[in-house]
C-alpha positions in Angstrom: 0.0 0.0 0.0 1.2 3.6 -0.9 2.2 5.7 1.9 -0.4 8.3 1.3 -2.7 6.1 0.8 -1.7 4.0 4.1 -1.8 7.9 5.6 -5.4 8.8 4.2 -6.6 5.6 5.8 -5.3 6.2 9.0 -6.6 9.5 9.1 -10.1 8.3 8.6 -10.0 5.8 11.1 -8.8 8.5 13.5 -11.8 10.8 12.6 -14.0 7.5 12.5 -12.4 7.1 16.3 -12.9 10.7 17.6 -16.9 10.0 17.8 -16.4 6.5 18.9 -18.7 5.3 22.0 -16.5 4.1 24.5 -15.5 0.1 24.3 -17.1 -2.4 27.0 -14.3 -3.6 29.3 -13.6 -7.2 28.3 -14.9 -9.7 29.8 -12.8 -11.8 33.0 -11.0 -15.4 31.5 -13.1 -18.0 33.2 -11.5 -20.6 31.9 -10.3 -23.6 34.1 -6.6 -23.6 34.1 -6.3 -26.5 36.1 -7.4 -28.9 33.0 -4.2 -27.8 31.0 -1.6 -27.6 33.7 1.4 -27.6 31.3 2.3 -23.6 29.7 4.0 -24.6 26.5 6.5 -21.3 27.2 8.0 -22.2 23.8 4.8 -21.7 21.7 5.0 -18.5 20.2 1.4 -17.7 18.6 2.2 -15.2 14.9 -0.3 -13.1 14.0 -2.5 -14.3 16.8 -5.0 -11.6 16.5 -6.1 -13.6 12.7 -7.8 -16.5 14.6 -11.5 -16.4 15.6 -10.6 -15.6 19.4 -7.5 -13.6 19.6 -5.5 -14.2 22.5 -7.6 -16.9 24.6 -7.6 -19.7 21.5 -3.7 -19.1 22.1 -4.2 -19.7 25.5 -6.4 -22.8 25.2 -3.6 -24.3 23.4 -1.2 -23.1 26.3 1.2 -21.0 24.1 3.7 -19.0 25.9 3.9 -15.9 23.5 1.6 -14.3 21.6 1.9 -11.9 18.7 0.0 -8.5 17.9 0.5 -5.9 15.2 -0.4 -2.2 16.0 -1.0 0.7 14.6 -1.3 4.2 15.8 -4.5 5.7 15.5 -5.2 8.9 16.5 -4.5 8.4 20.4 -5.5 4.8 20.2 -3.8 1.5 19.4 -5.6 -1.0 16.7 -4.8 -4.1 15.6 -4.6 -5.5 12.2 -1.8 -7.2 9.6 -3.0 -4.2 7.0 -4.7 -0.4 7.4 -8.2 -2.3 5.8 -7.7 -4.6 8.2 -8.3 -1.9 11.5 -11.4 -1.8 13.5 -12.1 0.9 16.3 -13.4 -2.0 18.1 -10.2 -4.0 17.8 -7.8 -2.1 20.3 -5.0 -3.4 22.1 -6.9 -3.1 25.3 -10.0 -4.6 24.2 -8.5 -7.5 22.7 -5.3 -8.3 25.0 -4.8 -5.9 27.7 -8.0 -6.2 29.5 -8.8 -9.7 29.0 -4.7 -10.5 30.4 -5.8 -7.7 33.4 -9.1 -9.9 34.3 -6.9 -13.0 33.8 -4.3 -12.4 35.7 -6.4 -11.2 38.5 -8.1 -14.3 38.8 -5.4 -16.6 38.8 -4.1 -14.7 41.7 -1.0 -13.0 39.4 -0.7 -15.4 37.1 -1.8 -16.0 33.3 -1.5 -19.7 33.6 -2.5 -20.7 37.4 0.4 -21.5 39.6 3.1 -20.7 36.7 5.1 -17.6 37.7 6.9 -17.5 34.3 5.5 -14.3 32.6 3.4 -14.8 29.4 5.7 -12.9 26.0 3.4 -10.2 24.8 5.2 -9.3 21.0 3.8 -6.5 19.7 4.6 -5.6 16.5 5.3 -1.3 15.5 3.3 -1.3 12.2 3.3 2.5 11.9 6.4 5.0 13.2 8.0 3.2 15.7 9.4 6.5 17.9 5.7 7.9 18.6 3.6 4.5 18.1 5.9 3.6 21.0 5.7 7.0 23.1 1.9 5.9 22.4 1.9 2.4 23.5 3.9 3.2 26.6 1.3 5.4 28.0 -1.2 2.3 27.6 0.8 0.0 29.3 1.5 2.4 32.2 -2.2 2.0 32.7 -2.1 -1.6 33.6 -0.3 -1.5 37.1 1.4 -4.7 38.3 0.9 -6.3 35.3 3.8 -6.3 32.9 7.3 -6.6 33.3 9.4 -3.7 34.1 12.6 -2.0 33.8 13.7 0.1 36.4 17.0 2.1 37.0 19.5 -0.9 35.8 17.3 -3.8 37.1 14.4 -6.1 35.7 11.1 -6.7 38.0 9.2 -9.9 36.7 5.9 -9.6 36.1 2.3 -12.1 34.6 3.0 -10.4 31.3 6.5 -9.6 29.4 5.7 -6.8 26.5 8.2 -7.3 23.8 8.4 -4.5 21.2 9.0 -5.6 17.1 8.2 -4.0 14.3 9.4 -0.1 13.0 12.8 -0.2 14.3 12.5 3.4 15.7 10.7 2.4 18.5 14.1 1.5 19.9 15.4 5.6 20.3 13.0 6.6 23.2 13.1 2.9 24.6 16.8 3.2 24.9 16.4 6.7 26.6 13.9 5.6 29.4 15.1 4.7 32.7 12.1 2.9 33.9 9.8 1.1 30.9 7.3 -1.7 30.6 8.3 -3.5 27.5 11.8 -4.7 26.2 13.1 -4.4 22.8 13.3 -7.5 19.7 16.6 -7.6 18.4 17.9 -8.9 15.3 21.3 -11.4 14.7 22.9 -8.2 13.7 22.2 -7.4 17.4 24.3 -10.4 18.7 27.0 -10.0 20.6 27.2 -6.1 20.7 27.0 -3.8 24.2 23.0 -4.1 24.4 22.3 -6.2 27.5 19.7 -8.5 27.9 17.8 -5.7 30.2 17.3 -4.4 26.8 17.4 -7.0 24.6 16.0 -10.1 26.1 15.1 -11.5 22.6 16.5 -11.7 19.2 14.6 -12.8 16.6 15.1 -12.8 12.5 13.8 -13.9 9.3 15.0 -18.1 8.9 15.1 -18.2 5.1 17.2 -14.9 4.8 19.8 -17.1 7.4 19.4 -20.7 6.1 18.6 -22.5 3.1 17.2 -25.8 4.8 13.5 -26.0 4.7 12.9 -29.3 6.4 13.5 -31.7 3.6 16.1 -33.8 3.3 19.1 -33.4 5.4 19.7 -30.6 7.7 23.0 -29.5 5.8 25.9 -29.8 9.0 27.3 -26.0 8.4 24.0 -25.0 8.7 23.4 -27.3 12.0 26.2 -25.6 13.8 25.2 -22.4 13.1 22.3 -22.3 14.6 23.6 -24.0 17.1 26.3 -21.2 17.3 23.6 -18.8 17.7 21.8 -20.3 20.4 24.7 -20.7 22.5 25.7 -17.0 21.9 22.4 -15.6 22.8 21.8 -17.8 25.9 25.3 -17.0 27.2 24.4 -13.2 27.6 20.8 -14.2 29.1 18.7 -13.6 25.6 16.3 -15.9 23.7 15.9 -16.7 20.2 13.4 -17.2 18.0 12.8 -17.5 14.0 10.1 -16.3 11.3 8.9 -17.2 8.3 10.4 -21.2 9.3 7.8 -23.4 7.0 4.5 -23.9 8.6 2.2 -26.3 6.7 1.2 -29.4 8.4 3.7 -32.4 7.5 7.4 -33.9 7.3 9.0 -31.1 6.2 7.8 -28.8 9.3 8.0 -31.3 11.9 11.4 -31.7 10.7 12.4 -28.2 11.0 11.0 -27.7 14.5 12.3 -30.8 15.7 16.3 -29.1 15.0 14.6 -25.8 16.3 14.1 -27.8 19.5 17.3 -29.7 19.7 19.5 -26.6 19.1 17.7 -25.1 22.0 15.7 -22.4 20.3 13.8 -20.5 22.8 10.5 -19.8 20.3 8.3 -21.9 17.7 6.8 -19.8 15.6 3.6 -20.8 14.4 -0.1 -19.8 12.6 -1.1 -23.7 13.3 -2.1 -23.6 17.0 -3.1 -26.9 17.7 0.0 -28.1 15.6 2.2 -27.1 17.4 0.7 -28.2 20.5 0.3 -31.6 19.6 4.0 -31.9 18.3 5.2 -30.1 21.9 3.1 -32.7 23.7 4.4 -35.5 21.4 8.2 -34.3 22.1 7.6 -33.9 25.3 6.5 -37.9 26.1 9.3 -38.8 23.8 
């Protein structure tokens, strides 16, 4: 899409916005946690807001991450993959923030009852990262006790870890803070320079811009110790890894590819094919 085109769009939603009734607060999880005991924390849900209920079918399935494009809006922060994709309706609060709020509160600070390891929030900067960022900090100041936080050199744990992708410019006023609630996604380029993992605590990049292996056939050995070699360099300064764009329909070829991902010790699956996913974590697991 053109970027005046991508621009007139926005600015209609934003006048569509200004005369906008205010949204319902989303309803309280009431699920029962104790049926699924088992957070699969290396489930990462892409472009979870696409399936029919954005953020709890990701939770039925017990992923650990979930994914959320933005854009900015006016003063508000709507979710979608393109500009005709945007709803007013479809916030960030409305469709994650609240329902993680009323979630968390009834599993007694928790997303996943009696797990203390926070849930990975990735939200993805689809317009200007500096002031979509400026933007989405003030929302997630509003959720008190419920994200993650940096503060003055150290990190607090919290239910909820926010993990900003997307526009890289998001990362010139997150540097600058000295207290935040979200944590910037690197890229390999990232690797191995001065940015801690208080900054950085994921890196994540593109697999078929870093490896030719798709699954079939045989993992080529180079390319084995690579990523290997990546793994070991992240975790040794405290910072996960995960990969896009790794093949994703149901068969061999996949289950191939994730079964290295999981060997080498990568921190993320990355995956549209919820139940997938969960039934090849489940089946790796009992192996």
């Amino acid at each position: 899409m053109a970027l005046t085109t991508r621009r007139r769009a926005l600015t209609t939603l934003g006048a569509a916005l200004t005369g906008a009734v205010a949204l319902p607060a989303a309803q309280a999880w009431a699920g029962d946690t104790a049926r699924r005991p088992r957070p699969l924390w290396r489930a990462h849900a892409h472009n979870d807001y696409e399936h029919p209920r954005p953020l709890f079918d990701a939770l039925d399935h017990r992923f650990g991450s979930v994914e959320a494009d933005i854009y900015l809006v006016g003063d508000q922060l709507l979710i979608g993959h393109d500009v005709a994709d945007l709803d007013p309706s479809r916030t960030l609060e409305s469709l994650y923030l609240d329902p993680l709020a009323a979630r968390v509160r009834a599993n007694h600070g928790a997303v996943y009852r009696g797990a203390r390891k926070p849930l990975q929030l990735l939200i993805d900067i689809k317009t200007e990262g500096s002031s979509t960022y400026l933007e989405l900090d003030r929302h997630l100041r509003r959720y008190k006790h419920l994200f993650t936080t940096y503060a003055h050199g150290r990190v607090h744990p919290g239910p909820v870890t926010a993990v900003i992708s997307g526009d890289r410019a998001a990362r010139t006023p997150m540097a600058a803070q000295s207290e935040r609630r979200a944590f910037y996604d690197g890229r390999l380029a990232d690797l191995g320079t001065s940015a801690p993992a208080s900054f950085i605590p994921l890196i994540s990049d593109n697999w078929t811009l870093n490896f030719s292996w798709l699954g079939a056939g045989r993992f080529p050995d180079v390319e084995r110790q690579k990523l290997r070699s990546i793994v070991a360099a992240a975790h040794a300064r405290g910072q996960q890894i995960r990969f896009w764009a790794t093949p994703d329909a149901a068969g061999p070829a996949r289950d191939a590819l994730w079964a290295e991902l999981l060997a080498a010790g990568v921190d993320y699956l990355n995956t549209d094919d919820l139940a997938g996913l969960e039934a090849f974590l489940d089946a790796h697991a009992a192996a």
